[in-house]
C-alpha positions as CSV (number, residue, x, y, z in Angstrom):
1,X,20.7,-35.2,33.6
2,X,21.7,-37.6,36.2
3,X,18.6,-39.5,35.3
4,X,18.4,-43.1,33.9
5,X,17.7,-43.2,30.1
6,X,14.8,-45.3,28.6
7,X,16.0,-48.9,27.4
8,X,14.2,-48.6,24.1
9,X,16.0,-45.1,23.7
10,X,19.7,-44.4,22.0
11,X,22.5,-43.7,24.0
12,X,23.6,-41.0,21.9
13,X,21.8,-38.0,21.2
14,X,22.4,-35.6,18.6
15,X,23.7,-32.4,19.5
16,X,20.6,-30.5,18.4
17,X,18.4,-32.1,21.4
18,X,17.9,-30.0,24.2
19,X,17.2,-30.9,27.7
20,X,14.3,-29.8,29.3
21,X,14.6,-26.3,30.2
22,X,17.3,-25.4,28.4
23,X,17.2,-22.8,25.3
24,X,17.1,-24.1,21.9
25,X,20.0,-22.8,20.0
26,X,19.2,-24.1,16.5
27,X,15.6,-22.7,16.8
28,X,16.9,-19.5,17.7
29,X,19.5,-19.3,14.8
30,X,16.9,-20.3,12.3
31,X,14.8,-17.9,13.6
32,X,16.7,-15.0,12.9
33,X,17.9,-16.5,9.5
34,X,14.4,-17.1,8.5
35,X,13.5,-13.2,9.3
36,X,16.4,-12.3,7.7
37,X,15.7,-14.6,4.6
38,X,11.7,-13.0,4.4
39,X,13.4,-9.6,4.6
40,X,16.4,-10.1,1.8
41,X,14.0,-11.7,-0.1
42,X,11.1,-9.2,0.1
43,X,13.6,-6.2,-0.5
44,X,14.9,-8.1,-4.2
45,X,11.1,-8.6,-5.2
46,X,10.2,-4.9,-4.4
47,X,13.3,-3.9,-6.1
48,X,13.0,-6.1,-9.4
49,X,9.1,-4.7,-9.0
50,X,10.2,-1.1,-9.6
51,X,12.9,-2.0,-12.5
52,X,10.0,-0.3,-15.3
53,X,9.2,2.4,-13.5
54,X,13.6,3.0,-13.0
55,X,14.4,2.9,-16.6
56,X,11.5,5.0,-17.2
57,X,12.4,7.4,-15.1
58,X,14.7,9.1,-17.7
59,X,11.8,9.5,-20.4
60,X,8.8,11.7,-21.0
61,X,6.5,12.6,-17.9
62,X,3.4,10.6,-19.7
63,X,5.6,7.6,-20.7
64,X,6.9,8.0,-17.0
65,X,3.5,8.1,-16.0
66,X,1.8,5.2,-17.9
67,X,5.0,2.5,-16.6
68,X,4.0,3.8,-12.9
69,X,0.1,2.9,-13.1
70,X,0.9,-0.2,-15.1
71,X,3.8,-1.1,-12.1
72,X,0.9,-0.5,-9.6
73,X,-1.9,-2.2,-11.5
74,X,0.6,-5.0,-11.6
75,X,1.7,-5.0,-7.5
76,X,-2.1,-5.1,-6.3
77,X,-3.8,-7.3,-9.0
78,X,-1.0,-9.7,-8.8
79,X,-1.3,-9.8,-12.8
80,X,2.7,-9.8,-14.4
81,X,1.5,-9.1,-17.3
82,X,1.0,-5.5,-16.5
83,X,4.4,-6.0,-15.5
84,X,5.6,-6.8,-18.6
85,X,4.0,-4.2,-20.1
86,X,5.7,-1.7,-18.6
87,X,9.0,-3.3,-18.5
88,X,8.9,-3.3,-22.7
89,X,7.3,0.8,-22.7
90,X,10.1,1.4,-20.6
91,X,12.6,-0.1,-22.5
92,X,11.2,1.7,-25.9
93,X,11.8,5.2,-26.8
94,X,8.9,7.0,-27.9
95,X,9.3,9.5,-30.3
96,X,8.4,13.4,-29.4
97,X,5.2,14.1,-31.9
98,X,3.6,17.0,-29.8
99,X,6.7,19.2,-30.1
100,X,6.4,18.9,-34.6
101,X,3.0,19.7,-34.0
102,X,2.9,22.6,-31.7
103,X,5.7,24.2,-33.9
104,X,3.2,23.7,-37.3
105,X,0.6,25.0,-35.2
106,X,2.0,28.0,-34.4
107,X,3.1,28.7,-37.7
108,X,0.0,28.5,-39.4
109,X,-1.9,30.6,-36.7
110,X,1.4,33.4,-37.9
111,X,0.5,33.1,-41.3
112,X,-3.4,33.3,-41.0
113,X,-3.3,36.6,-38.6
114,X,-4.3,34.9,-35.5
115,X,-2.5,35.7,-32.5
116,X,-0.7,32.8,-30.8
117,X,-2.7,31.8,-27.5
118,X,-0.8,31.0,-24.9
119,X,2.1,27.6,-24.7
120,X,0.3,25.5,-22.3
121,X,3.7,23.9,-20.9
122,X,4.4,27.2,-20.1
123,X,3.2,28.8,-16.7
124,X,0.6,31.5,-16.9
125,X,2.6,35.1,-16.7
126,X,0.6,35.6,-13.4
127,X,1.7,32.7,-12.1
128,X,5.9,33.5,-12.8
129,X,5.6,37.1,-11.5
130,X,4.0,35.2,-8.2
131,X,7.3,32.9,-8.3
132,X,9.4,35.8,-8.9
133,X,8.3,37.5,-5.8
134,X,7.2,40.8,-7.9
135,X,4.0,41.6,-6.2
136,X,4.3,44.8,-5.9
137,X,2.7,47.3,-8.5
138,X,5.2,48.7,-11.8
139,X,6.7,51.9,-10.5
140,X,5.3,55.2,-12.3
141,X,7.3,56.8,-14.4
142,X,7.7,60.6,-14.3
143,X,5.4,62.5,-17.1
144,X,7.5,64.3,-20.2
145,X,7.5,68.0,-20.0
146,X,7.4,69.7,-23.9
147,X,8.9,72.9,-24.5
């Protein structure tokens, strides 16, 4: 930079001016920092996003459920308040009702003669014998003589 220097221009240049040709440090630091920034920043809004859906995680499958479509809903319409919804039926407990009524069910089908149908959170028998590997046919069992 043996070359002479404007008149109008200062006679010392900060340390961030590059000369022609040369790479620009600071643009290449603030490069990375800015990807970096996007990145850290993108990671706490995606984790703060699924906070509901976390602390729902430990209740029933259809609370569970509901705080996972309203945490969607809320991620592609850009509309909190689905977030916030979720975040407060995530923070609640709901109390158990089927379980009280499945039990009086049963009861009063005992009592009036009916036979039970079958639990519906229960697998069909087919079903568990599949799961249990029996495929195979019962074995006979040998006929009774009398005497």
């Amino acid at each position: 930079m043996n070359e002479p220097l404007h008149p109008a221009a200062p006679h010392h240049l900060p340390g961030f001016i590059t000369a022609p040709g040369d790479t620009d440090v600071l643009m290449v630091v603030m490069g990375i920092f800015l990807i970096g920034a996007v990145v850290g920043v993108g990671n706490l809004y995606l984790h703060l996003h699924t906070l509901p859906e976390r602390m729902a995680h430990r209740t029933h499958k259809l609370q569970f459920e509901i705080v996972a479509v309203l945490g969607l809903l809320a991620l592609f319409t850009h509309n909190h308040l689905f977030w916030v919804i979720g975040l407060f039926l995530a923070m609640i407990d709901l109390p158990d009702f089927i379980t009280p009524l499945r039990r009086i069910a049963g009861s009063v089908e005992k009592l009036a003669g009916v036979p039970a149908g079958p639990d519906p959170t229960e697998p069909p028998a087919e079903a568990t014998a599949h799961a249990a590997g029996v495929n195979s046919p019962a074995p006979k069992s040998k006929a009774q003589v009398h005497a």
